[in-house]
C-alpha positions, 0 to 999 in steps of 0.5 A: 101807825106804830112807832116809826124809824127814828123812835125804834132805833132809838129805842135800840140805843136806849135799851143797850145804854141802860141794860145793866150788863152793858158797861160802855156803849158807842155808837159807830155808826147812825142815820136816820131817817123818816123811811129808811135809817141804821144804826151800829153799836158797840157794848163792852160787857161787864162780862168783858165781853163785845157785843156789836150790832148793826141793824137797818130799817125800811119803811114800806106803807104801814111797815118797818121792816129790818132790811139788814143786821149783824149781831156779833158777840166775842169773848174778851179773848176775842174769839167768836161766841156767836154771830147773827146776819143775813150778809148773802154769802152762804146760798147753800143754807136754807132759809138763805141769807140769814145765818148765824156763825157759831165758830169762825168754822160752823155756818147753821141756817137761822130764821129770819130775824124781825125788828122785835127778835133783836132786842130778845136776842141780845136780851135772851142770849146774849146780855143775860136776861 
């Protein structure tokens, strides 16, 4: 059996406390356990950018499956760089529900994000990498 729960959100924690663009990290949110748990993060950017993420996990057999996310990214003004999420609230795109907004106007489809595309988005698109 691959890693479980409790260690990949965790793992989540760790990679944004120890990312070298993240200043500060707070965790607004956590539960955890064997078959089920979140976890919601807030990081101040070096950039003076935030970054908020919010990602729940499930359990199912062999599998661990990321049920819901939110990944928020704003500039230091606050306004809107970039949102990820599967929220069901725009039934009309393809690929319903996940989306991203890329203004607080602009609605596109997204595939659907899987546990391991998390870490390389905020890592590809986000922090830098």
């Amino acid at each position: 059996m691959g890693p479980r729960i409790p260690e990949l959100l965790q793992g989540l924690v760790e990679f944004a406390l120890l990312h070298p663009a993240v200043e500060a990290l707070h965790i607004r949110g956590r539960a955890i356990f064997a078959t089920k748990g979140y976890v919601r993060i807030r990081m101040d950017l070096r950039s003076q950018e935030l970054v908020e993420v919010l990602v729940y996990l499930v359990a199912e057999e062999e599998a661990v499956y990321l049920k819901d996310y939110s990944i928020h990214w704003q500039r230091a003004d606050g306004s809107l760089v970039q949102r990820w999420d599967n929220a069901p609230h725009h039934p009309e795109l393809e690929n319903f529900p996940s989306h991203t907004h890329r203004s607080e106007d602009v609605v596109e489809a997204t595939p659907s994000l899987q546990w391991g595309d998390v870490l390389r988005l905020l890592e590809e698109q986000i922090l830098g990498g």
